[in-house]
C-alpha positions as CSV (number, residue, x, y, z in Angstrom):
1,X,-27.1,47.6,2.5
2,X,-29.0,44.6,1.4
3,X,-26.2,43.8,-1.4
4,X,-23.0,44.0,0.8
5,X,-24.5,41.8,3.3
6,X,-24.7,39.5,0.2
7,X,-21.6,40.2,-0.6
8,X,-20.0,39.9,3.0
9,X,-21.9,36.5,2.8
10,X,-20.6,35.3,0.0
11,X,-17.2,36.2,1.2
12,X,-16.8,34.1,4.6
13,X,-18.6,31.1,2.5
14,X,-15.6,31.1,0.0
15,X,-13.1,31.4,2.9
16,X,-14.8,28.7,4.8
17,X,-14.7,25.8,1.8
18,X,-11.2,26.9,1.0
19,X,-9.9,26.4,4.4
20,X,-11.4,23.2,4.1
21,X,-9.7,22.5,1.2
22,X,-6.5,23.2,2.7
23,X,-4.8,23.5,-0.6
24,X,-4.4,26.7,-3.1
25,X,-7.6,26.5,-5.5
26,X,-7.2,26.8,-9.4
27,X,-7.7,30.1,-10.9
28,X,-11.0,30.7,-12.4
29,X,-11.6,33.4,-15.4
30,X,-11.3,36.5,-13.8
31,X,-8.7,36.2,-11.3
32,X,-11.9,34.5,-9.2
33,X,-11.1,31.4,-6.9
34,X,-13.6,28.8,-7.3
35,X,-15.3,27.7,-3.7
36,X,-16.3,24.8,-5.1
37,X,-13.2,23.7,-6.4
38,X,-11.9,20.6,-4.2
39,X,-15.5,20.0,-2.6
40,X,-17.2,17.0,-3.3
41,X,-20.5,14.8,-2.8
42,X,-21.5,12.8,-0.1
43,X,-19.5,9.4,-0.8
44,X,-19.7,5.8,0.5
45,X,-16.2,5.0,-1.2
46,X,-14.0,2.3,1.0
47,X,-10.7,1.0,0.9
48,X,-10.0,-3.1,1.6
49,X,-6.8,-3.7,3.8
50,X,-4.9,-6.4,5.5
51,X,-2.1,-6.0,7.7
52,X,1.2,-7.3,7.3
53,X,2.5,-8.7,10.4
54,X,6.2,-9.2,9.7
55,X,7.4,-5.5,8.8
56,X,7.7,-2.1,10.9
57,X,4.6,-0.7,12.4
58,X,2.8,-3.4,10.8
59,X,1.5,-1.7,7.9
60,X,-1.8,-2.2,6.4
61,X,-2.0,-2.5,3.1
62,X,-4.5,-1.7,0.5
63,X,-5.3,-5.3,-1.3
64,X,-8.4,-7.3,-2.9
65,X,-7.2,-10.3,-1.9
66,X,-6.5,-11.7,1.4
67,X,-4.9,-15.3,2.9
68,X,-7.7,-17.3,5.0
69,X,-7.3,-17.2,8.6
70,X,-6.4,-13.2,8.6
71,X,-8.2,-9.9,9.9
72,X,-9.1,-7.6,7.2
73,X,-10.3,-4.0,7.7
74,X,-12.8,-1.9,5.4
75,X,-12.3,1.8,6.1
76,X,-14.7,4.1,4.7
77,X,-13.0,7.3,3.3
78,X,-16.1,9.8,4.0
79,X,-15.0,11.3,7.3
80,X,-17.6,12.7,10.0
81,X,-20.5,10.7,8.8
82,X,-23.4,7.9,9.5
83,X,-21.6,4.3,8.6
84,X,-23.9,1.2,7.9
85,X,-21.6,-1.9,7.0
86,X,-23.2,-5.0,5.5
87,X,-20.1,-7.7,5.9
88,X,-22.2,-11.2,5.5
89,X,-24.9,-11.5,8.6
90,X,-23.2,-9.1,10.2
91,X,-23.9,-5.0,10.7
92,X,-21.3,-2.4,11.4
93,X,-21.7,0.9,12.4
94,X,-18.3,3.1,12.9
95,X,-15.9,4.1,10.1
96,X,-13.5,1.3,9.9
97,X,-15.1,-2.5,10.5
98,X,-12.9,-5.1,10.5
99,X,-13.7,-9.1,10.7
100,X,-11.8,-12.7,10.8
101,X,-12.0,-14.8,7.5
102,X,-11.1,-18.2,8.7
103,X,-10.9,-21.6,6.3
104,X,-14.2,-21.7,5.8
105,X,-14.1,-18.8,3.2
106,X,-11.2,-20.0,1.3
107,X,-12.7,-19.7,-2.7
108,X,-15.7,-17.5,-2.1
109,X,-15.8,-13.7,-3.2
110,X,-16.9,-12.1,-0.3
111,X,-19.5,-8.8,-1.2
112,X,-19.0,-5.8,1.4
113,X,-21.5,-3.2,1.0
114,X,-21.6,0.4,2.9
115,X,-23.9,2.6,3.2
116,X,-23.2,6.4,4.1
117,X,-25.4,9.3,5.4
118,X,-23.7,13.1,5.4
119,X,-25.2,16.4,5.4
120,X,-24.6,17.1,1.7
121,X,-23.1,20.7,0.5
122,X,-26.0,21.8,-1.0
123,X,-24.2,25.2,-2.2
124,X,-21.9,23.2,-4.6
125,X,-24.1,20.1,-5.0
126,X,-27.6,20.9,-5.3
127,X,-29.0,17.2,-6.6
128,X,-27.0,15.6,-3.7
129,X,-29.3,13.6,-1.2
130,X,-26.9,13.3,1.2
131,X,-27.0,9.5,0.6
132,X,-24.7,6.8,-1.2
133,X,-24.2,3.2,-0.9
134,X,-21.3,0.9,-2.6
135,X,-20.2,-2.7,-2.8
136,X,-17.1,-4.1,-3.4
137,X,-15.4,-7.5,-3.8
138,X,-12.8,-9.7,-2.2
139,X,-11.2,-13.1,-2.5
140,X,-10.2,-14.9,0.3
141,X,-7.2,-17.4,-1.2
142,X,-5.9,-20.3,0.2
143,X,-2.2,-19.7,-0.8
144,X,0.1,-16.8,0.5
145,X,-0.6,-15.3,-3.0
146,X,-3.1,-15.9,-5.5
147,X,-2.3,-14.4,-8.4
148,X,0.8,-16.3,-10.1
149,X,0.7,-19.2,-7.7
150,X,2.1,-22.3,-9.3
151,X,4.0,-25.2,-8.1
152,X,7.4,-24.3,-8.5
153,X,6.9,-20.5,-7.7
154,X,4.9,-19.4,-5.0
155,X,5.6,-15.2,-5.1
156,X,4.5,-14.7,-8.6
157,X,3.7,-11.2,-7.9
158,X,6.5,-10.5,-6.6
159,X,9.1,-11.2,-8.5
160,X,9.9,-9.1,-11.1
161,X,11.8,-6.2,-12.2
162,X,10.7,-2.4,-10.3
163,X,11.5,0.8,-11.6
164,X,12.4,2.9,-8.6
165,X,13.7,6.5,-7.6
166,X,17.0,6.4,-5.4
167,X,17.7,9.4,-3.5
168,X,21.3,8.5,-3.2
169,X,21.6,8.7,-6.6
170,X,19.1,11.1,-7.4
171,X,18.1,8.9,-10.8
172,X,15.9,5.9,-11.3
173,X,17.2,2.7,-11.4
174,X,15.7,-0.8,-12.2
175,X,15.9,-3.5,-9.5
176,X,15.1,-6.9,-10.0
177,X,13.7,-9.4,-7.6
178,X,14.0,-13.5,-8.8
179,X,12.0,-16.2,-6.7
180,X,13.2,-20.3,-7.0
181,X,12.4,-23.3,-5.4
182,X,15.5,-24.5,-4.0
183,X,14.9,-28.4,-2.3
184,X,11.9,-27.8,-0.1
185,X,12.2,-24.3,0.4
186,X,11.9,-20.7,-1.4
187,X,14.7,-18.8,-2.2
188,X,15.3,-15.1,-3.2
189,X,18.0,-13.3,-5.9
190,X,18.0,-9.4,-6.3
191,X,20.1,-7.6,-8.8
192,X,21.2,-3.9,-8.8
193,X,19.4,-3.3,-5.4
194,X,22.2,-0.1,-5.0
195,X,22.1,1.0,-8.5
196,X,25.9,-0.5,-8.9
197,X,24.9,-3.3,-11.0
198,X,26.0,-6.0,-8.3
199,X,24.0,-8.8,-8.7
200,X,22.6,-11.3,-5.7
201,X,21.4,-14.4,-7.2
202,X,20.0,-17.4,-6.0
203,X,22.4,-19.7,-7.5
204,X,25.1,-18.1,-5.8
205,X,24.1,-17.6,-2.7
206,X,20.8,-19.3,-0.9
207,X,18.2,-17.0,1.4
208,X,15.2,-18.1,2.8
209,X,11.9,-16.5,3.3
210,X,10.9,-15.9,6.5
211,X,7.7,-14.0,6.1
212,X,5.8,-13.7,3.2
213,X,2.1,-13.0,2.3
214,X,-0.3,-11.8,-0.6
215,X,2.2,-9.2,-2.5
216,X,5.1,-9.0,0.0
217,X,7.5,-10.9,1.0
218,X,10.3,-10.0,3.6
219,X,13.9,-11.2,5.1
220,X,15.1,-11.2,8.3
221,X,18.6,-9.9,9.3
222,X,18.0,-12.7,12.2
223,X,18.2,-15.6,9.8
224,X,22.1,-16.2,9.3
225,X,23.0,-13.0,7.2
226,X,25.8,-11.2,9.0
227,X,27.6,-8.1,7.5
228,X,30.6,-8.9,5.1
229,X,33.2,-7.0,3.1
230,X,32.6,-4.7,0.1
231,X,33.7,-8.3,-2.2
232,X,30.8,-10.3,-0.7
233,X,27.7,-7.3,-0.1
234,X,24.9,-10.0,-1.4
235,X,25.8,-11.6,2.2
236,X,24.6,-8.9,4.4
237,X,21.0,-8.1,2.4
238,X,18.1,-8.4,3.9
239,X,14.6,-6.7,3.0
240,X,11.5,-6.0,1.7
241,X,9.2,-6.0,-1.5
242,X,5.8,-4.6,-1.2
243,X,3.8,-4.7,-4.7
244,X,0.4,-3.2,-3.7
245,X,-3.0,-3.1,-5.3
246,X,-2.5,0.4,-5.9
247,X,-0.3,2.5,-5.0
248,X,3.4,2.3,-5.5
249,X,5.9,-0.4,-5.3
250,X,8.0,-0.6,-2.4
251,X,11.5,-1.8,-1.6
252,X,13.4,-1.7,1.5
253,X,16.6,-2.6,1.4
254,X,19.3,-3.3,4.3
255,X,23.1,-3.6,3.9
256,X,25.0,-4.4,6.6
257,X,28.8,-4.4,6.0
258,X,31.9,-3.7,7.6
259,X,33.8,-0.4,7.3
260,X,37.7,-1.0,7.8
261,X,37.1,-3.6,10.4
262,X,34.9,-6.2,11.1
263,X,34.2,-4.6,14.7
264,X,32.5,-1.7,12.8
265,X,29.6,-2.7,11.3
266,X,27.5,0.2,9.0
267,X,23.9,-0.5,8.0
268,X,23.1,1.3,4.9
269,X,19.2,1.6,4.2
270,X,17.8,2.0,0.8
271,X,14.3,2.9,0.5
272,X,12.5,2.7,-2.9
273,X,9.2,3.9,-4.2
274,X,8.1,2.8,-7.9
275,X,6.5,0.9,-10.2
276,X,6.9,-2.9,-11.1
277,X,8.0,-3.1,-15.0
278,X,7.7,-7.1,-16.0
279,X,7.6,-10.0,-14.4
């Protein structure tokens, strides 16, 4: 009697974790399913994000760098657990704490420390304490973007050539993005953004930024660019370019042109997920 209520036990553990899970478990010798198998320790891992401001559903976006005079957020990816943040002199105590960087922190590398108490899983983890602490760096920059900042081009990691997957085509393609300094102002060239080959380049045709910030940069459909016939497509482009921390590269891409007549304008979206080859 003693050894099936083991048994029965033993049973609704293994069903609990891997409903926790939520995801079919590898196969352990046996034909056994390991409860263990996706369950971890107690961890005070946290992710750095700021949020762009110009784009839909103002995204926020994993980075280690920020602009000065921005909010940045520090979400802790332990869920249902004690939170103690240490973000200079000041103490946070929920899952996501967020704080203003203004001027005065432009240079410095900001240390954000968190400290995290869980009831560890003993079962699987016998060693854990239930305890773990973690601190991370940022830079707060004085330029839109830090890294590849020079005089004449101010997107450095931006520009570049990404490897993406297009739906449309059902095949990768590569589509380049090229920055310039055109007079006093920044303009923007992109190459094959349909997989066509067409080609959009600065010194053909001038567009100006109108948002950009540490590894985005974005166009407005508001800012002159109306939709054109099938010879001229570079005119009604307008978009996005996200290259992230981690994560992939993102590209989101909008065509306006005309179909048969100018009164019938079609928008054609592109949306992109990759990798960023070369600059």
């Amino acid at each position: 009697m003693r050894k099936r209520n083991r048994v029965f036990t033993l049973g609704i553990f293994s069903i609990a974790v891997l409903l926790a899970c939520k995801k079919e478990q590898p196969s352990m010798p046996g034909n056994t399913k390991d409860p263990c198998g996706c369950a971890s320790e107690v961890s005070a891992d946290f992710v750095i994000e700021e949020q762009l401001n110009n784009v839909p559903d103002y995204d926020w976006v994993e980075t280690d760098t920020t602009l000065h005079n921005k909010d940045v957020q520090f979400r802790a990816l332990e869920e249902d657990a004690e939170y103690k943040w240490y973000i200079g002199i000041d103490t946070f105590a929920t899952q996501t704490a967020s704080r203003f960087f203004s001027d005065q922190w432009i240079g410095y590398d900001i240390p954000i420390t968190l400290v995290v108490k869980k009831e560890p899983n003993k079962t699987c983890f016998p060693d854990d304490d239930g305890f773990d602490s973690i601190t991370k760096t940022f830079h707060v920059s004085q330029y839109m973007i830090d890294h590849g900042y020079n005089n004449d081009v101010e997107l450095g990691t931006i520009e570049g050539t990404y490897r993406v997957f297009s739906k449309k085509l059902n095949d990768s393609i590569d589509v380049g993005v090229n920055v310039h300094r055109r007079f006093d102002n920044i303009s923007i060239g992109i190459s094959n953004f349909d997989g066509s080959g067409i080609d959009c380049p600065y010194d053909d045709f001038y567009r100006p930024v109108s948002y950009y910030g540490y590894r985005e940069i974005a166009t407005s459909p508001d800012a002159g660019f109306v939709a054109d016939t099938s010879t001229n497509l570079c005119n009604g482009l307008s978009f996005i370019v996200r290259n992230p921390v981690k994560g992939p590269a993102e590209l989101l891409i909008n065509s306006l042109r005309w179909e048969g007549t100018p009164s019938n304008i079609v928008n054609i979206k592109y949306h992109y997920l990759g990798r960023k080859l070369s600059n």
